[in-house]
C-alpha positions, 0 to 999 in steps of 0.5 A, a space after each residue: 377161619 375167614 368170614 364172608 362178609 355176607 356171613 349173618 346170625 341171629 340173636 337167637 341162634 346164640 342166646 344163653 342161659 345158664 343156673 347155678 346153685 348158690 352154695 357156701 363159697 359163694 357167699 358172706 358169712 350172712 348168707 348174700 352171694 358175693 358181687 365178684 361171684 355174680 360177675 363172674 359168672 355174667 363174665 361166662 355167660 357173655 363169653 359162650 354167647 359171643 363164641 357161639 356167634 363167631 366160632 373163635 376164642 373170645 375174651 372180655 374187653 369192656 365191661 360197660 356196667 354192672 347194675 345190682 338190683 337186689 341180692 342174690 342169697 346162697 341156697 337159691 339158683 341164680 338164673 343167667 340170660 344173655 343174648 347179643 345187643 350188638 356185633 362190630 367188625 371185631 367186637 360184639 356186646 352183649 346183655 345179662 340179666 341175672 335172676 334169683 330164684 329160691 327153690 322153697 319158696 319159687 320167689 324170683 328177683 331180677 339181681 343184675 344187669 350187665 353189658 359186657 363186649 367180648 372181641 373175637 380172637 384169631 389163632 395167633 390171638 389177633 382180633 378177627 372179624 365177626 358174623 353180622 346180626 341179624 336182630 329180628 324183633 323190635 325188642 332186638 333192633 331197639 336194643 341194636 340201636 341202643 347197644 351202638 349208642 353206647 358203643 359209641 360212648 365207649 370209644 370216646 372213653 378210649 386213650 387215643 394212644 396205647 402202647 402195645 404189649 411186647 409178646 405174650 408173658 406165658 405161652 398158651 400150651 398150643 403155642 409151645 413148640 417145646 416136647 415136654 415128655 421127651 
């Protein structure tokens, strides 16, 4: 799929949010939900935002930080909000904010805050040119500006050279010419 380049979205057209029950698994034995559990669905949350601004496959190339606030517990519905900051030539950052809500009680806590940059993947899983953005609001264009700041820092954190990986290790089903059931 080419992109024009005159091809433009908005924040909004991709905000996500999504609820999760906190059950069990999810949690130590005294009841507070696992930071890996929380990063991973922050991990979710940023990929549905950047594939529905691109249309493509996405995957996670930074994580710029994640900043635990307070504790999530098990039993309470962690609420998670993500909408684009920034979008580069390939690449796009976007902000989670996590949210903690008991359902007894309807308390809510503010539990995290992430940036996280997805780059967006072409069918042969080469990096691809995204949609730009088009922030509307002021909250929108400060945090445009903020997120290329920290864009910045980023590539500075970069080595200079990076040797290439030689070929996938395990082939995606689609790519596999092989007729299995035969």
């Amino acid at each position: 799929m080419n992109l024009k380049m005159e091809e433009a979205r908005t924040v909004s057209e991709s905000k996500t949010e999504i609820a999760q029950l906190m059950m069990p698994p999810d949690a130590n034995p005294a009841g507070n939900v696992h930071g890996g559990t929380i990063m991973k669905l922050i991990d979710q949350c940023g990929a549905i935002v950047a594939s529905r601004h691109c249309h493509s496959n996405c995957v996670t190339a930074s994580v710029d930080r994640i900043d635990f606030i307070n504790p999530a517990f098990m039993g309470n519905v962690v609420i998670l909000k993500g909408s684009l900051n920034y979008v580069g030539r390939t690449s796009m950052e976007i902000g989670v904010r996590v949210e903690d809500e008991c359902l007894i009680t309807g308390a809510k806590a503010h539990i995290a805050t992430a940036y996280v940059t997805y780059v967006a993947l072409d069918e042969d899983d080469n990096p691809r040119e995204v949609p730009r953005l088009i922030p509307e609001t002021e909250e929108e264009k400060q945090r445009f500006e903020e997120a290329k700041m920290r864009r910045e820092e980023r590539l500075s954190r970069i080595p200079k050279h990076i040797e290439p990986k030689e070929g996938p290790c395990i082939q995606r089903p689609s790519k596999i010419k092989k007729n299995w059931y035969s």
